[in-house]
N, C-alpha and C positions, 0 to 999 in steps of 0.2 A: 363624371363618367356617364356612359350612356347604355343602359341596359336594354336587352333583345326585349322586345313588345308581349308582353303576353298574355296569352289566353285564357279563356273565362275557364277556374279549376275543374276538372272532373273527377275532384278529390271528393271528401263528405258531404259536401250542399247537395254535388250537381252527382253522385257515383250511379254507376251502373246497376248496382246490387244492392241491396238495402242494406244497411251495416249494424252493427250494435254499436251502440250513442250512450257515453253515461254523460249525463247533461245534470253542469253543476248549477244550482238553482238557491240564490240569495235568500231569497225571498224576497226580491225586488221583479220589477216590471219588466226589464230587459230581458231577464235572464228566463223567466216567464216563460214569455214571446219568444225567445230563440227554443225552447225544448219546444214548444206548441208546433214550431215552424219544423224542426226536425222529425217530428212525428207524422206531421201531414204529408211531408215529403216519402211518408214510407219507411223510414228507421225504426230500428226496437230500439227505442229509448226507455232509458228508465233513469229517473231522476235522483239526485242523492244533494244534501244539504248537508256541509263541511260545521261540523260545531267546533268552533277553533278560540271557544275561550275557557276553561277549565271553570269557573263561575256562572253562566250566562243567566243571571237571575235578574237582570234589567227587563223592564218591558219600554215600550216606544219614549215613555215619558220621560225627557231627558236623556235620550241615545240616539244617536244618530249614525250610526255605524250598519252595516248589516251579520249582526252574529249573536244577536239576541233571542227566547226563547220565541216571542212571536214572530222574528222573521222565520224560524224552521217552522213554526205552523201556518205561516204565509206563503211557505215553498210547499208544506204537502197540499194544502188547500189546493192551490195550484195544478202539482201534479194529480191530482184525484180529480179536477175537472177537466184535465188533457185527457186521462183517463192510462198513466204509466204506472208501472210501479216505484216506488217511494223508500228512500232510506236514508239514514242522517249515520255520519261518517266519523266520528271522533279520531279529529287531527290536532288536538289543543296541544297538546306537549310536543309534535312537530310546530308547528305554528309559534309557541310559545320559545321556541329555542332559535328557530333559523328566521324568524321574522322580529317578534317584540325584544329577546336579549340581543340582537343583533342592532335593532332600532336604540336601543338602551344605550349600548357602546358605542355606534358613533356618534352621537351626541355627546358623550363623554370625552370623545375623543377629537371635540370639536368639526365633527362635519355634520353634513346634511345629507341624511339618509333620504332615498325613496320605499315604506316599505309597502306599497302597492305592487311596486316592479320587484321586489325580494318575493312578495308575496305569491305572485305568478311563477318568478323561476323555480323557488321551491317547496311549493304546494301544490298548486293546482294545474301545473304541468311537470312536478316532477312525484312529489309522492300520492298526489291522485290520476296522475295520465300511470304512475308503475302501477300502481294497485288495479286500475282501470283492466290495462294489458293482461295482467297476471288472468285474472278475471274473466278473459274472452274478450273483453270488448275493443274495437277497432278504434273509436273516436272520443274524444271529452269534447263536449259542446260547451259553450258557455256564451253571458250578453255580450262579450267588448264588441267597438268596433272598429273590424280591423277585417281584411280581405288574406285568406288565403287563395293563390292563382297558380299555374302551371303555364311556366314557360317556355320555348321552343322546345326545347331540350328533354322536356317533361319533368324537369325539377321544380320544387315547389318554392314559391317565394311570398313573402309577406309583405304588404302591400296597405298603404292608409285605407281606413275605410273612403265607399262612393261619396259619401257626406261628411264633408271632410271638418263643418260645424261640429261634430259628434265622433269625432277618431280616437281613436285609445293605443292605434300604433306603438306611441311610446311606449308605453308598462307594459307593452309583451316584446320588447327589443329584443329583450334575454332567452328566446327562444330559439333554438339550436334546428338543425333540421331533420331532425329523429324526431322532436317535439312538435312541431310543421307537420310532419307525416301522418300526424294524428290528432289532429286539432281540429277541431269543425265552430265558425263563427256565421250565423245564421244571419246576422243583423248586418254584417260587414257590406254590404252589395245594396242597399236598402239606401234611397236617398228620399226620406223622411224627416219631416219633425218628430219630437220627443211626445207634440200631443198626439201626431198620426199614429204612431208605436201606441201610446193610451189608449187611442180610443181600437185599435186592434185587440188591444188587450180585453175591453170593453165586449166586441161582439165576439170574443173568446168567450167571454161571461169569466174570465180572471178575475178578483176580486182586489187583485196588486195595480191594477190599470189606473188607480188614482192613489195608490201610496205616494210619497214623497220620496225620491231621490237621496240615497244615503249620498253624504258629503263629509269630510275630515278623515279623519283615520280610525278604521272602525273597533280599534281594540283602545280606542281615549273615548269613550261615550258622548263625555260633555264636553270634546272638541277643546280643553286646556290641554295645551302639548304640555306648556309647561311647567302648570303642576302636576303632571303628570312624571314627569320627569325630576322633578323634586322631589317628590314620595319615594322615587325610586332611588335616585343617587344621594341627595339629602341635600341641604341649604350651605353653599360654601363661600364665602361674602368674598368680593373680591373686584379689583379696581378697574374703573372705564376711564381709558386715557384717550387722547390724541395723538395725532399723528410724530409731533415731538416728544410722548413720554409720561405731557404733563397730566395729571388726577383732573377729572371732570365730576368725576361722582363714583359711584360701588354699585353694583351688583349682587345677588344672589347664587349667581351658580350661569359661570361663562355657555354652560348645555343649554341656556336657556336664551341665545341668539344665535340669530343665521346672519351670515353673509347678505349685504346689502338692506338688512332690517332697519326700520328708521321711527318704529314707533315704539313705547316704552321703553324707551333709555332712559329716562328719569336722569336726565342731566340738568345740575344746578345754571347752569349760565350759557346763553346762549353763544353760535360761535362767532369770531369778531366781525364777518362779514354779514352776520346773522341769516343765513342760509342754513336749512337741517342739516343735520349729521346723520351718518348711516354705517354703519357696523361694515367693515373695513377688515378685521382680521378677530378669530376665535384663538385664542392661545391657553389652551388647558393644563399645560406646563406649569405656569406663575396665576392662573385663573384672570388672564385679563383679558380684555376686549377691547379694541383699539377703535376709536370711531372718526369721521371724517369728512372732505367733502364727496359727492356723488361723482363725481369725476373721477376720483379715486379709484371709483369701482371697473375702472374700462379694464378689460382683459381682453388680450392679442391673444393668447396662446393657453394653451395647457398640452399637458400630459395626463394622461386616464390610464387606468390598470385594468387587470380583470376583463379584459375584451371575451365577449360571445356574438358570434358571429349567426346569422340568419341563413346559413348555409357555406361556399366557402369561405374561408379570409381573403381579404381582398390581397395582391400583390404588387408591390411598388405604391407609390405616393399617387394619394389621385384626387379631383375634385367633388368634393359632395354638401348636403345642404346637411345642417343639423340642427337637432330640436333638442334643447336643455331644463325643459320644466313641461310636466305634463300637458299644462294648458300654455304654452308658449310658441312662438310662433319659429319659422324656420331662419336659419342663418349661415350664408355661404361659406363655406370653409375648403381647406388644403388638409388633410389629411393622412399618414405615414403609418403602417407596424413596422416597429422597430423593438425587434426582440418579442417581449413580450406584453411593449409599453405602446400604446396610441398616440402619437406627436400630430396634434391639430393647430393651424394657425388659422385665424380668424382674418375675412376679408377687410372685416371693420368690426371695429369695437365690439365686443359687448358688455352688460352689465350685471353686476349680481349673480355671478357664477360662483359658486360655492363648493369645497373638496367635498366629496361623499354623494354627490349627485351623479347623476348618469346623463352620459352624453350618447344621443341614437343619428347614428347617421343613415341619411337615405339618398338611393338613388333616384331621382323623380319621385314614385311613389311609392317604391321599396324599400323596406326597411335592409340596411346592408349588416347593421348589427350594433353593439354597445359596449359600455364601457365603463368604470366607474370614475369619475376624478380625482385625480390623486394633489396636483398640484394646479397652479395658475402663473402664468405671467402677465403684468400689469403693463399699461403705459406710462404708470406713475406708481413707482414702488412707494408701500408702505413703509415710513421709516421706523 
């Protein structure tokens, strides 16, 4: 499909009128430099730091997330040399219910969750952009990058960020266009490197300008999904077959593989062609795990649930590009709503799609909207 061209927004970056800004601030570097960049631009920004773990008694040392106690003193640090006001938000028992038990369940339920994109729909654009609103304020600022733009029409669309090495598009797919209305991303138009951003941060005099980059999931500290997910559901042994049926070895607890995984299978004997195997199907029913060759993995098709849309749904069947893993690259698809289900056919193959992921299709550089995966079709069914 080929959408109208559009114009650089004259929404929160670029507005006419200085707006009030709550700008959420990790305590990371991005997020930093976007409220810095809000406020010079002339916004009342005032900053707020989300504490979204009911415990946060970690410090750096072995956590690598951002919701520990010194990330909030690395976000007010922050906002005290921007010079905003400052407030830390207790949303752990939202957080803990529509992101971590949610995380908990499909894993249990053999899929593969995203919860950074749970994260986004139901936190920090829905129960901090409502709380924000109620509040007075016009925009949630935050670091991703990602472009909101105003098209012919004067509707608002979301768009890859300029640098498109550093785009975060995907995990804000789930954004609706009431959510769009009031979104401000500072860093989304910026074609920079991450040290360029640094060292801004640097003659900011930010003190986060040389933190490290949170990575893994920030409510597992020390980055084990899956003991973490052990502790929580408990150790339930159970068999890894092949593709015929037959026992290759046992398992721990089937929540503890994804789709197309191919390391720690801890399989006694190699396969006859002696080529890896790679996890093939999660079946939480009998607790098994079916593993395979990589070929296995090609999927033509799926169906996706739970579609949200980036403004409106699209109508009829149309062509679009999709991106299936946050840092994954794009791939051409045929695309249908039908009912209430997403019907995608794939141009060519792909690999390692997994049910419980989110599928973001975009127009060019628009994001058109998302979806979760419900099911797959194979070019080699699992037997």
């Amino acid at each position: 499909m080929t959408s109208q061209t559009p114009q650089r927004s004259a929404g929160p970056e670029k507005a006419a009128r200085p707006l009030r800004v709550l700008a959420a601030m990790s305590g990371g570097v991005d997020s930093a430099v976007a409220a810095a960049r809000a406020a010079e631009a002339g916004h009342d920004v005032t900053g707020v730091h989300l504490a979204l773990s009911a415990n946060p008694q970690s410090f750096r040392t072995g956590a690598r997330g951002c919701c520990t106690i010194e990330d909030s003193r690395d976000a007010r640090r922050a906002a005290d040399v921007i010079g905003i006001p400052f407030y830390v938000w207790d949303l752990a028992d939202r957080f803990r219910e529509d992101v971590v038990e949610d995380f908990i369940a499909e894993y249990e339920a053999g899929r593969t969750p995203n919860p950074c994109l749970r994260c986004n729909e139901k936190i920090k654009f829905a129960a901090l952009l409502d709380k924000a609103l109620a509040l007075g304020f016009d925009a949630v600022c935050t670091g991703h990058y990602a472009q909101v733009i105003v098209n012919g029409d004067g509707d608002r669309e979301l768009h890859r960020a300029a640098d498109m090495a550093k785009d975060q598009s995907y995990v804000l797919g789930v954004l609706d266009d009431r959510q769009l209305a009031h979104a401000m991303f500072p860093l989304g138009d910026t074609e920079t490197t991450k040290e360029e951003i640094r060292a801004e941060a640097e003659r900011r005099d930010l003190a986060v300008a040389k933190k490290p980059d949170s990575h893994d999931i920030c409510f597992i500290a020390d980055g084990d999904t899956q003991g973490f997910l052990a502790n929580r559901l408990g150790k339930a042994e159970g068999d890894i077959v092949d593709e015929s049926g037959d026992k290759l070895g046992t398992h721990e607890g089937a929540f503890g593989y994804t789709i197309g995984q191919r390391k720690g299978l801890r399989i006694g004997r190699p396969a006859p062609d002696g080529k890896p195997r790679y996890v093939l199907d999660i079946s939480p029913v009998d607790n098994t795990v079916t593993v395979g060759p990589v070929e296995a993995l090609d999927v033509t098709a799926l169906t996706a649930i739970k579609p949200r849309w980036c403004g409106a749904a699209p109508s009829g069947p149309g062509t679009y590009t999709a991106q299936l893993r946050a840092h994954g690259g794009e791939t051409e698809v045929s695309a249908e709503l039908v009912g209430d289900e997403l019907q995608v056919r794939f141009t060519e193959a792909v690999r390692g799609v997994a049910p419980g992921q989110a599928i973001v299709l975009y127009d060019g550089t628009r994001v058109v909207g998302s979806a979760t995966i419900a099911t797959t079709e194979r070019a080699a069914a699992v037997a």
